[in-house]
C-alpha positions as CSV (number, residue, x, y, z in Angstrom):
1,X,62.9,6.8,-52.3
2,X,59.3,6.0,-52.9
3,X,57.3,4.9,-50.2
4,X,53.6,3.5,-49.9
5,X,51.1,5.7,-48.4
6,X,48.3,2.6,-48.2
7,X,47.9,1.5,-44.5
8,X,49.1,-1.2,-43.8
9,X,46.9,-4.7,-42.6
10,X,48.0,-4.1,-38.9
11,X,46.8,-1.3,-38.7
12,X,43.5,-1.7,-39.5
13,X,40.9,-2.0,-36.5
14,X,39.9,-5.6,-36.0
15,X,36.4,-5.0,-36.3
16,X,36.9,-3.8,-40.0
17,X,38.8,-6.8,-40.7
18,X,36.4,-9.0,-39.3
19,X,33.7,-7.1,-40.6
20,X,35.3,-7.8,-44.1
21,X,35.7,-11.3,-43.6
22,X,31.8,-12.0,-43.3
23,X,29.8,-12.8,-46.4
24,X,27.3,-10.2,-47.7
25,X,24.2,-12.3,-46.4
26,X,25.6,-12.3,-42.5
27,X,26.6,-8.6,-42.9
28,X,23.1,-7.8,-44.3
29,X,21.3,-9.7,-41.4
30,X,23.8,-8.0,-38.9
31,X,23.1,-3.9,-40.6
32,X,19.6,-4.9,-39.6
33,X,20.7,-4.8,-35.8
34,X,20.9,-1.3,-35.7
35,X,17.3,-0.1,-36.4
36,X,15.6,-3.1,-33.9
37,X,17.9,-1.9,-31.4
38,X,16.6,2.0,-32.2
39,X,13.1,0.5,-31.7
40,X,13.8,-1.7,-28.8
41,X,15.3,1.3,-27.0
42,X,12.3,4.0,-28.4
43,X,10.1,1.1,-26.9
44,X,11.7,1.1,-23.0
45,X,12.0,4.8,-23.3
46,X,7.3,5.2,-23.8
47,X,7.7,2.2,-21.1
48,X,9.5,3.9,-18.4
49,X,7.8,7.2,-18.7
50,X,4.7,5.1,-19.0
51,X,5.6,3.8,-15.6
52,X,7.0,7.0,-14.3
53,X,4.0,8.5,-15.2
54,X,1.5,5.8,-13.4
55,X,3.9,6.2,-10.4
56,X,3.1,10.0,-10.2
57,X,-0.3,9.4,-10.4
58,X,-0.8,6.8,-8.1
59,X,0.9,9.1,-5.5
60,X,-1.4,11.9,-5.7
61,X,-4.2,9.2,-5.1
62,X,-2.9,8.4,-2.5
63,X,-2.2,12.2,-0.9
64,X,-5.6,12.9,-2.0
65,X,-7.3,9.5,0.4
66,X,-4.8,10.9,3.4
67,X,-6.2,15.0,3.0
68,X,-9.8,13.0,2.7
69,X,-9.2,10.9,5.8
70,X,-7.9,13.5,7.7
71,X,-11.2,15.7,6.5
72,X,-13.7,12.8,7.4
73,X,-11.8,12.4,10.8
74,X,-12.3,16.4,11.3
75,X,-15.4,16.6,10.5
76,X,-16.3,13.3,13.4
77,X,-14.2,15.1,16.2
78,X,-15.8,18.4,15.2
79,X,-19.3,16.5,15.6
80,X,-18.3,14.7,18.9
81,X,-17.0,18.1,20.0
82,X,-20.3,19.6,19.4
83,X,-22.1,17.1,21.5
84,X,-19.8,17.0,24.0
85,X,-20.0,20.9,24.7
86,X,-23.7,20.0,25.2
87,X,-23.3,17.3,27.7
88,X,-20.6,19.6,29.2
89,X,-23.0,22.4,29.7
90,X,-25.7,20.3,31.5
91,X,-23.0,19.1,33.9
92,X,-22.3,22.6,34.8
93,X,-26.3,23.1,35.4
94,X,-25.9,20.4,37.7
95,X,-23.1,21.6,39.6
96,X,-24.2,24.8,40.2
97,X,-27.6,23.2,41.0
98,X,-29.7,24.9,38.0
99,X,-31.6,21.9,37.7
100,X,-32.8,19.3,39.0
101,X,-33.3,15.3,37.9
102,X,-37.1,16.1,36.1
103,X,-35.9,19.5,34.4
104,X,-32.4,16.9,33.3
105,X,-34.3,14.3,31.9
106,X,-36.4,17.4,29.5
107,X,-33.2,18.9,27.9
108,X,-31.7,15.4,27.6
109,X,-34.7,14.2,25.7
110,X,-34.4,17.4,23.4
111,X,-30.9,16.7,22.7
112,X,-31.3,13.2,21.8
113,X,-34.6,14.1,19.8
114,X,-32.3,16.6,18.0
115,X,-28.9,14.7,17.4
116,X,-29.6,11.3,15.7
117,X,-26.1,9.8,16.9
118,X,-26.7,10.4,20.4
119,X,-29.1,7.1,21.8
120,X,-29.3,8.3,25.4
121,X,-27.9,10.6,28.6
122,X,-27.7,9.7,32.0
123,X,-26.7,11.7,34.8
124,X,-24.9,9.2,37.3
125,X,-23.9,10.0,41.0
126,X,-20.4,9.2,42.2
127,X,-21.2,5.9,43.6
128,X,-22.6,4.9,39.6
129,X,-26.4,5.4,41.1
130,X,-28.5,6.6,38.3
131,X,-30.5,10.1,39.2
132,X,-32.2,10.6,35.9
133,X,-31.8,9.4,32.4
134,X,-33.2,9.1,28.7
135,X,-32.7,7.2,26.1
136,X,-33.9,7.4,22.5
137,X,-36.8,5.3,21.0
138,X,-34.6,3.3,18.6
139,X,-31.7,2.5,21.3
140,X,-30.7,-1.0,22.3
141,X,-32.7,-2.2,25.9
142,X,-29.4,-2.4,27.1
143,X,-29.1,1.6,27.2
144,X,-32.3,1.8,29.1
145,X,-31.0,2.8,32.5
146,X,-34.6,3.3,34.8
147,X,-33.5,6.1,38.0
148,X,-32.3,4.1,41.0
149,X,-30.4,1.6,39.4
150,X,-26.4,1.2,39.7
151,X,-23.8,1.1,37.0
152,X,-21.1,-2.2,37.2
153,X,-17.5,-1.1,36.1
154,X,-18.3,-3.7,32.9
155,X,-21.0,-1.2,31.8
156,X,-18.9,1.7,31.6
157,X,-15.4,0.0,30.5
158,X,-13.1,2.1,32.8
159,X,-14.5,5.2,31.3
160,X,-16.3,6.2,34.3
161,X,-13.5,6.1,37.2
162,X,-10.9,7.7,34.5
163,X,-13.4,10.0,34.1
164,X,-12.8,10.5,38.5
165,X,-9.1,10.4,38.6
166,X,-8.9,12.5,35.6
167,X,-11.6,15.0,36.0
168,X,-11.7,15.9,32.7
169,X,-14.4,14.4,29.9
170,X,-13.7,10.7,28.9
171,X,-14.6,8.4,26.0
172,X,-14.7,4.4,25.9
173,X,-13.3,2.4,23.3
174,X,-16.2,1.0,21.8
175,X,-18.9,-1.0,23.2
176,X,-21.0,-3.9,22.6
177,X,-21.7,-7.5,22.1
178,X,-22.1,-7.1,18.4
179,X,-19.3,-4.6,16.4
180,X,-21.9,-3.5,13.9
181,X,-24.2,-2.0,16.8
182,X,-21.1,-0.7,18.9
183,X,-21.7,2.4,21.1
184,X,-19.1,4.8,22.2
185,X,-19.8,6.4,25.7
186,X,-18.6,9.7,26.9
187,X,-18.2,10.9,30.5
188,X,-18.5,14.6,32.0
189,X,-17.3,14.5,35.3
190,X,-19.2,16.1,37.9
191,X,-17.6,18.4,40.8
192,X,-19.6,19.3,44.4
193,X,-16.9,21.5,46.3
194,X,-14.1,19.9,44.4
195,X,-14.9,16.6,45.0
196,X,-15.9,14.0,42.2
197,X,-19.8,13.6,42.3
198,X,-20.7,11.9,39.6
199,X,-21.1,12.1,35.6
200,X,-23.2,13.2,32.6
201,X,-22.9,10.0,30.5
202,X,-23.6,10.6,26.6
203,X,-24.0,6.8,24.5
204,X,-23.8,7.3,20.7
205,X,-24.0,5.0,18.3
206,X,-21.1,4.2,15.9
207,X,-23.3,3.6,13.3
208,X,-24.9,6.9,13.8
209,X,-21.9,8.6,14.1
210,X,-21.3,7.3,10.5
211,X,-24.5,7.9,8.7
212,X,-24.8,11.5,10.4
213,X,-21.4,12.7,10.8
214,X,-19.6,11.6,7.6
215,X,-19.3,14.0,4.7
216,X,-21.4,13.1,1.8
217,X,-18.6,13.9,-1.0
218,X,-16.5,11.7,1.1
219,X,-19.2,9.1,1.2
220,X,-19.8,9.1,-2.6
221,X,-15.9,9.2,-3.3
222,X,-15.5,6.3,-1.3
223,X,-16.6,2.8,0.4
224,X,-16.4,4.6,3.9
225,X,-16.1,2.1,6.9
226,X,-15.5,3.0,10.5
227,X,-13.6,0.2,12.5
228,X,-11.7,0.0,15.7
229,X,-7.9,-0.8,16.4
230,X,-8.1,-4.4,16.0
231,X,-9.6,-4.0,11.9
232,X,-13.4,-4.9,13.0
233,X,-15.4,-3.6,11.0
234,X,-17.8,-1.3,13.0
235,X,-20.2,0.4,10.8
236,X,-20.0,1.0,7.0
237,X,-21.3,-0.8,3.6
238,X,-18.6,-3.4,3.4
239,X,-17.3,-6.3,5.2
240,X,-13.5,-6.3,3.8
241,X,-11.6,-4.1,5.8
242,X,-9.2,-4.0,3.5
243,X,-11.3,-2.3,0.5
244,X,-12.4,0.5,2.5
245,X,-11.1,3.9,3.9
246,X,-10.2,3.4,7.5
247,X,-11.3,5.8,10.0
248,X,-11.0,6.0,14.0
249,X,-12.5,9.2,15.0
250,X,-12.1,7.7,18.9
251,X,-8.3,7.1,18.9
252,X,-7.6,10.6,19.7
253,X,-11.0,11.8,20.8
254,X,-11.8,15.6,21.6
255,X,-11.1,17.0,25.1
C-alpha cells in the first residue's frame, strides 16, 4: 500500500497559505516590515534610557538644592544663634546688675559696629519703657528708640509679652511697612527675683541677614532669595519667587 508522505493543504498554517497567495511585489513591501520595526524598537529603546537617564539626573538636582537649602538655613540659625548668645549674655549683666544703662548702651554699640545684620539693641523695662538703646548709623528712623520712650504692642508684634509668658528668647515674624527692608526682632527676657522685668531687644535686618549670613558657594550656585510664609519676597536679587531658592531661617528660629 503506498501512501503519500506530502502534507496535506489542511495542514498547512494559514499564514503560509496566505503568505503564498500574495504576489511577490506585496510580499517584498511586507519582508521590509521586519527591519523598520528592528529600528523603531532600537529607537524607543536610546529613548527610554534617554529619559531614564534625564529622570536620574534631574533627581540628584534636586537632592543636591534640598542638602544646599538645609546648609544655607544652618549656616542663618548658626548666625542668629551667635548673636543671640550675645544679646543673652548682656541680659544676664543686667540681671545680676553688672551694668548699668551708660555701660549698656557701649557694648551694644560695639556689637552693632561689629555685626552688620544687627541695626540696633534696646534694653526695655517690663512696662515696654526704654532704659538705654543704640541703633546703627544706616538703620531705619523707625529703630531709633531715644531712653524714656514706651514701646506699643504694634511695635513689637506679640514678641515682647511671649517673650513674658514664655521666659525664654523670642523672635517676630518679620517686620515692616516695606518686605524688602523687613526686620526681624529678637527678645531676651529679663528676670529680677523671678519676676519678668523686661527685655534685651536685638532688630536685624533681613536683608543683612542675607548679604552677611549666606554662604558665598551657595550664593554663586544660585539666585538666593529669602521670603516669608506668604511667598513675599524679602530680600534677594530677584522678584519671581518662583525662580529662586526659598529660604526661612525664622520659621523655626534658634532657642
Amino acid at each position: 500500500m503506498v501512501t503519500n508522505s506530502s502534507p496535506q493543504p489542511a495542514s498547512v498554517p494559514w499564514i503560509k497559505r496566505w503568505w503564498r497567495r500574495l504576489p511577490p511585489s506585496r510580499q517584498d513591501r511586507f519582508a521590509t516590515l521586519a527591519p523598520l520595526l528592528s529600528v523603531l524598537l532600537f529607537l524607543t529603546a536610546i529613548v527610554v534610557a534617554i529619559a531614564y537617564l534625564r529622570y536620574e539626573e534631574m533627581g540628584r538636582e534636586q537632592e543636591a538644592v534640598t542638602r544646599d537649602v538645609e546648609y544655607a538655613q544652618q549656616r542663618l540659625r548658626l548666625r542668629l544663634l551667635e548673636r543671640q548668645e550675645q544679646l543673652m549674655r548682656l541680659a544676664r549683666e543686667i540681671d545680676n546688675r553688672e551694668i548699668d544703662t551708660e555701660e549698656f548702651t557701649f557694648q551694644a554699640e560695639t556689637l552693632v559696629s561689629q555685626f552688620p545684620e544687627l541695626l540696633a539693641i534696646s534694653w526695655v523695662d517690663g512696662r515696654r519703657n526704654v532704659q538705654a538703646s543704640y541703633a546703627s548709623p544706616s538703620a531705619p528712623p523707625d529703630l531709633i528708640r531715644p531712653t524714656g520712650t514706651t514701646l506699643s504692642p504694634a511695635e513689637t508684634d506679640g514678641s515682647f509679652d511671649l517673650a513674658r509668658a514664655l521666659r525664654q528668647p523670642i523672635y517676630s515674624r518679620p517686620m515692616g511697612n516695606n518686605p524688602r527692608n523687613a526686620t526681624l526682632m529678637l527678645q531676651v527676657p529679663l528676670t529680677e527675683q523671678g519676676r519678668f522685668n523686661g527685655t534685651v531687644m536685638g532688630e536685624y535686618s533681613v536683608d543683612g541677614l542675607m548679604r552677611f549670613g549666606m554662604p558665598p558657594e551657595i550664593m554663586a550656585r544660585y539666585a538666593v532669595a529669602l521670603v516669608d510664609d506668604s511667598g513675599q519676597v524679602l530680600a534677594g536679587t530677584l522678584q519671581t519667587p518662583h525662580t529662586v531658592l526659598r529660604l526661612l531661617p525664622w520659621a523655626n528660629p534658634p532657642m
